[in-house]
C-alpha positions in Angstrom: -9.9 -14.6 3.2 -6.5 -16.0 5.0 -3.8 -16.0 2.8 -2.8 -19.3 2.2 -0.1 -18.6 -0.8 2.8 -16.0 -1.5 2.4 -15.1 -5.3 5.0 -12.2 -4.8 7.3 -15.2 -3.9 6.5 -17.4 -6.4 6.9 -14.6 -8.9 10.6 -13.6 -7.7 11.7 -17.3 -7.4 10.7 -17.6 -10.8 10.4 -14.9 -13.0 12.6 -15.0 -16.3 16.0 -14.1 -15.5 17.6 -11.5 -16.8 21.4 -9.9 -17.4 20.6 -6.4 -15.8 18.5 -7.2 -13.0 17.6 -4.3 -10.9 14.9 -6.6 -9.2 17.9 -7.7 -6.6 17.2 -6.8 -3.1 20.5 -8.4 -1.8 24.0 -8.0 -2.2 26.6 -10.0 -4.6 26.7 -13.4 -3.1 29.6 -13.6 -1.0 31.6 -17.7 -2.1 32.5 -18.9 1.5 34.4 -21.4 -0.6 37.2 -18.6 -0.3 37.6 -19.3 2.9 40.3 -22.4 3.6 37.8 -25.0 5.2 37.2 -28.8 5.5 34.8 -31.0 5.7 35.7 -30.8 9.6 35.0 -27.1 10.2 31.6 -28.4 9.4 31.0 -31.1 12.1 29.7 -33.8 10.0 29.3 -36.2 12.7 25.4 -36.0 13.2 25.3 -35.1 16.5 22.4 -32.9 17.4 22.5 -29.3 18.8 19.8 -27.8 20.1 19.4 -24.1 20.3 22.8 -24.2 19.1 24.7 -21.8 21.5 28.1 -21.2 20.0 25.6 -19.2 16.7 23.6 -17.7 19.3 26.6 -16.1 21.2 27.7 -14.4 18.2 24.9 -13.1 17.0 23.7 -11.8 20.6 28.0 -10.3 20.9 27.5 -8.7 17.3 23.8 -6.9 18.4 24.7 -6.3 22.5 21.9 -8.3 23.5 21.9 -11.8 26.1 22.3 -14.8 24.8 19.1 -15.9 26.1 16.9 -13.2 23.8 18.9 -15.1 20.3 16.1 -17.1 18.9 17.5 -19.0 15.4 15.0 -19.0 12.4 15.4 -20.3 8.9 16.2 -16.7 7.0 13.8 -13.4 8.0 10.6 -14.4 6.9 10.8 -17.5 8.7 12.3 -15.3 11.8 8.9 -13.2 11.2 6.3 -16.2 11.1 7.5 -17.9 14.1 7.6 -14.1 16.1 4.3 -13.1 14.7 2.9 -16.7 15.4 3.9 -15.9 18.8 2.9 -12.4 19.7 -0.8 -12.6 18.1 -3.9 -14.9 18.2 -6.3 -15.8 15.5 -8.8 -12.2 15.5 -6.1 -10.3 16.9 -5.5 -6.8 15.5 -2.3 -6.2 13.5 -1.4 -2.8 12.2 0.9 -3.1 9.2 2.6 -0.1 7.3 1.7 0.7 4.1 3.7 -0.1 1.3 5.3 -3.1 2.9 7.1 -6.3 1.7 4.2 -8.4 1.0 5.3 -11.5 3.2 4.1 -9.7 6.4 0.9 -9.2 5.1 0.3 -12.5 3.9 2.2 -14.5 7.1 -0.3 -11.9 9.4 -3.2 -13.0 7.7 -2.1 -16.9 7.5 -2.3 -16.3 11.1 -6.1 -15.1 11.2 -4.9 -11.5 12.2 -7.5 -8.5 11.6 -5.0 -6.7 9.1 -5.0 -2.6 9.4 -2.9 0.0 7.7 -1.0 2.9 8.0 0.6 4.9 5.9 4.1 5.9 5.1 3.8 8.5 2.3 6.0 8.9 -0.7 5.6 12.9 -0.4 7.5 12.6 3.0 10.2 9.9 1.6 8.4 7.3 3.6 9.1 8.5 6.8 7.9 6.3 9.8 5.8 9.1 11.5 4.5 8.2 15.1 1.3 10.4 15.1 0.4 8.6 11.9 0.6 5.4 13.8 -1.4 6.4 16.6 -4.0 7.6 14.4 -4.5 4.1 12.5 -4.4 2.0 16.0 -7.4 1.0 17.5 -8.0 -0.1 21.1 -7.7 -3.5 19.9 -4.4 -3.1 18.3 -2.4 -6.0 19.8 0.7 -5.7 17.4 2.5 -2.8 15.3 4.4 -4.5 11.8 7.2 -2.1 10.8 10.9 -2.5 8.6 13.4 -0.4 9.4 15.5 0.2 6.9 11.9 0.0 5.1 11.1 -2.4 2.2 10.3 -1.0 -0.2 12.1 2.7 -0.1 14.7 2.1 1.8 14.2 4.8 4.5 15.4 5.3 7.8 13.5 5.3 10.8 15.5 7.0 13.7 15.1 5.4 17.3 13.2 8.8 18.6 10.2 7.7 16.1 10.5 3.9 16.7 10.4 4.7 20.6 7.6 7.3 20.2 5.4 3.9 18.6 6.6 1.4 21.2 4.6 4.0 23.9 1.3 3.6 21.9 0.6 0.5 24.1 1.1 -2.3 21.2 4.3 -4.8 20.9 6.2 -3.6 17.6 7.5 -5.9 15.3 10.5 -4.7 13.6 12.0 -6.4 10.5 15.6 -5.3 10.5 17.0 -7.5 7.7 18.3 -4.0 5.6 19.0 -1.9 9.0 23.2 -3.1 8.7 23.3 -1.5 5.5 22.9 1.7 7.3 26.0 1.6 9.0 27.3 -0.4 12.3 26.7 2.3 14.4 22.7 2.2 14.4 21.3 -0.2 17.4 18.3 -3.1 16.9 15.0 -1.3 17.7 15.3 -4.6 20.8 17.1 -1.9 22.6 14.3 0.6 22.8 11.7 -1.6 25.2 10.8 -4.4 26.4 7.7 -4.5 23.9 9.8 -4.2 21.0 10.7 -7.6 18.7 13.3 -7.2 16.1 14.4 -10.3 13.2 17.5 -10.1 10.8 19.5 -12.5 8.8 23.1 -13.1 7.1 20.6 -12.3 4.3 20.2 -8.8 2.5 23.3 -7.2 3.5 25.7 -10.0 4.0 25.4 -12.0 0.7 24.3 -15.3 2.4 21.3 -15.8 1.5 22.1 -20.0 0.9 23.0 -20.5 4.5 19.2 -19.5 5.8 20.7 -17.5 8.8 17.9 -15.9 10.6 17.1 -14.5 14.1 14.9 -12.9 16.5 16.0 -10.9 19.2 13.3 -10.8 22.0 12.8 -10.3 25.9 13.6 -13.9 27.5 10.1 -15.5 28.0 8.9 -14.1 24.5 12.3 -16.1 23.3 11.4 -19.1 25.0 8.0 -19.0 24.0 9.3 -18.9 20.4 11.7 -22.0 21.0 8.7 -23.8 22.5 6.7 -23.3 19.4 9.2 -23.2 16.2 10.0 -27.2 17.5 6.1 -27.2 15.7 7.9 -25.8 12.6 11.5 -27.2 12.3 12.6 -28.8 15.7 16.3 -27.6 15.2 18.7 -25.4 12.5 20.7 -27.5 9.8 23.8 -27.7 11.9 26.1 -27.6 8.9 24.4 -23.8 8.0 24.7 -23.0 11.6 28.7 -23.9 11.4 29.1 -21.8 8.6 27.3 -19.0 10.1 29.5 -19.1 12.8 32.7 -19.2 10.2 31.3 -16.3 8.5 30.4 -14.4 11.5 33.8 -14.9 12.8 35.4 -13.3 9.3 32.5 -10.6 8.8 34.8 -8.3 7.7 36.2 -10.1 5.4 32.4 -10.8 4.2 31.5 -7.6 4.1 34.5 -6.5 1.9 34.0 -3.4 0.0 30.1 -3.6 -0.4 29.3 -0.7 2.0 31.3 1.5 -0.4 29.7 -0.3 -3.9 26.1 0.4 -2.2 27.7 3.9 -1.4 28.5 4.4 -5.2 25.6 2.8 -6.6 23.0 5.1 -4.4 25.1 7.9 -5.8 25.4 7.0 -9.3 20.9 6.5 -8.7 20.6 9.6 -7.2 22.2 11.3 -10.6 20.0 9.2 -12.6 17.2 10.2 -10.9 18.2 14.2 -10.7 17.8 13.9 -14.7 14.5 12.3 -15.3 11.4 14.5 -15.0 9.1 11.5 -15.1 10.6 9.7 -11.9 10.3 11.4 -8.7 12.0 9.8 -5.6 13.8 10.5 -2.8 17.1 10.8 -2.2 18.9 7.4 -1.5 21.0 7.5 1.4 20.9 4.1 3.2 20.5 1.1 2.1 20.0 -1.8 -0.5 16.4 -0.4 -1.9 14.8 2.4 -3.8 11.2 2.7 -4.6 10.6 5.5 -7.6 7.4 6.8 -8.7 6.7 7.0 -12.8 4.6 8.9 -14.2 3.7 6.5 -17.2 1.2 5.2 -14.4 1.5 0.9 -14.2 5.3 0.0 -13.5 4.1 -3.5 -15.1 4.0 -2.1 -18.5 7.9 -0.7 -17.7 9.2 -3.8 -16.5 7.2 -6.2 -19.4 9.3 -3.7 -21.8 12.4 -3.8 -19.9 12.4 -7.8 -20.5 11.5 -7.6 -23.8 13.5 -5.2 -24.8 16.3 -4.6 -22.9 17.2 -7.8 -21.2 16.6 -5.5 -17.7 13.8 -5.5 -14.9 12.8 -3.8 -12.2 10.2 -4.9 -9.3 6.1 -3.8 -10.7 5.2 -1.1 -7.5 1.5 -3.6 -7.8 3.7 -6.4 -4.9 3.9 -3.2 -2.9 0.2 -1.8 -3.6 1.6 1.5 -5.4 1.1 0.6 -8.9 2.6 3.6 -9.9 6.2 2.7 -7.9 9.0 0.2 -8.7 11.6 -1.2 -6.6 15.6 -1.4 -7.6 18.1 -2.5 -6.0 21.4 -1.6 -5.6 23.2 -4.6 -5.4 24.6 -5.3 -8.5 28.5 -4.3 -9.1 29.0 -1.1 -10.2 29.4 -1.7 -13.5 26.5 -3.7 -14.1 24.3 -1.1 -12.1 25.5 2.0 -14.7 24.3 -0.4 -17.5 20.4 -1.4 -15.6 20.4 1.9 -15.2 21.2 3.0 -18.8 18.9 0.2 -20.1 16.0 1.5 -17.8 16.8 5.1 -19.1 16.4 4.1 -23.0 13.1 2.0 -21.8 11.7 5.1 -20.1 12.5 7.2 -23.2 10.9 4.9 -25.4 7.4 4.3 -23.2 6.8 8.3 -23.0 
């Protein structure tokens, strides 16, 4: 059956909200109203702008890639669709890591894509392994799905493993919209190949999540083949979102502020937590936004309907990542806040043995 539905997104749009909510997979939302702008930095005056260059350029200075391999997309996911609709055909074989964030899965299959798996195994912190690839690819394989940093865990894949998969034969998809959590000095897997595709946004890491900034990066006639087809979709950008963009890429440090170092403390202060509790096992958080535990009270459902109830917390059920037995926090919340989830889920855990 294609999937014709998201229910993971329909449940995180609009699950009950709570006041310690380790289900964030993002950042605090940076207010561009701090910025000093007018209704003029905005260009209000209807004019149309196609493949809007001015966004483009910035985003194809801040990853050291041509101007002409910037393709503009409506967040990640939309960024993923339109490169996914793209690179494969209806009966086309997709191989897709296992656990993933479900909306590859589901836009894969909207698509008519033969969906196979591979695994990236909690015993080995979720490594991206190459010869595990190889083994799950078939000589039909026509695309390899990957996220680097990954969703859910948060690990790392290094560019010696990602370019080990881009010689299997396949194009490799790369979701990179948690990779600039890992520090600016790690490239776009679009630098490793000419059958490599990566998409990002102003999303995850950047706290702007409202303005819909998405990209791909792509060799030049896969980027005009994705122009050609996304005027199917959404013809053009909403300019006013692309000005913004270009506002906040123009002041991204001040955007970024003092999150790396709040991720920094908040992975710390998770790895203590962690240390502590016999019935969690997880790696150690190093990069990124994510972390994807294992309980040994067996459904993570049962933890997060008693973290609603009882605790006015939550964290992500592992059953949206096919590991029952998993959950996914975040550290995104301000330190403060994250001590307390974290306290909360402690008392929770305590109580459920």
């Amino acid at each position: 059956m294609r999937a014709m539905k998201s229910d993971y997104m329909h449940w995180a749009k609009f699950k009950a909200p709570v006041r310690y909510a380790l289900t964030t997979s993002e950042v605090p939302h940076f207010r561009m109203d701090s910025f000093s702008l007018g209704v003029a930095d905005l260009d209000m005056d209807g004019a149309s702008h196609p493949r809007y260059a001015a966004l483009r350029e910035r985003i194809a200075v801040r990853y050291g890639v041509a101007i002409e391999q910037v393709v503009a997309a409506d967040g990640t996911s939309m960024a993923n669709f339109l490169a996914m609709a793209t690179l494969i055909e209806p009966g086309d074989e997709v191989l897709v890591e296992h656990p993933t964030y479900s909306l590859l899965l589901e836009a894969a299959s909207f698509l008519g894509a033969d969906l196979r798996r591979f695994e990236r195994k909690a015993a080995d912190a979720f490594r991206l392994e190459p010869a595990t690839v190889k083994s799950a690819m078939s000589d039909r394989t026509n695309l390899i799905v990957v996220t680097n940093l990954h969703n859910p865990s948060g690990a790392l894949a290094d560019e010696a493993d990602l370019r080990a998969i881009g010689e299997l034969g396949a194009k490799v998809l790369v979701d990179e919209v948690y990779l600039d959590a890992a520090g600016p000095a790690r490239r776009s897997a679009i630098h490793l190949g000419p059958q490599f595709v990566a998409t990002n946004s102003l999303t995850k890491v950047y706290g702007l999540s409202g303005l819909r900034c998405g990209w791909i990066l792509a060799g030049l006639d896969l980027a005009e083949r994705m122009w050609r087809l996304n005027d199917l979709f959404g013809v053009n950008q909403a300019h006013q979102a692309e000005r913004l963009a270009c506002i906040a890429f123009d002041r991204i440090h001040e955007v970024i502020g003092d999150i790396p170092s709040m991720l920094e403390r908040n992975r710390r202060i998770f790895n203590g937590f962690i240390a502590d509790r016999g019935d969690l096992e997880c790696a150690r958080a190093e990069h990124g936004v994510t972390a994807f535990p294992r309980w040994s009270g067996g459904d993570t459902q049962r933890l997060d309907d008693h973290l609603r109830e009882h605790h006015d917390t939550s964290v992500v059920p592992g059953r949206w990542f096919e590991m029952a037995d998993h959950f996914r926090i975040g550290f995104g919340l301000p330190t403060p806040d994250f001590e307390e989830a974290l306290n909360r889920l402690g008392m929770a855990l305590d109580e459920l043995q």
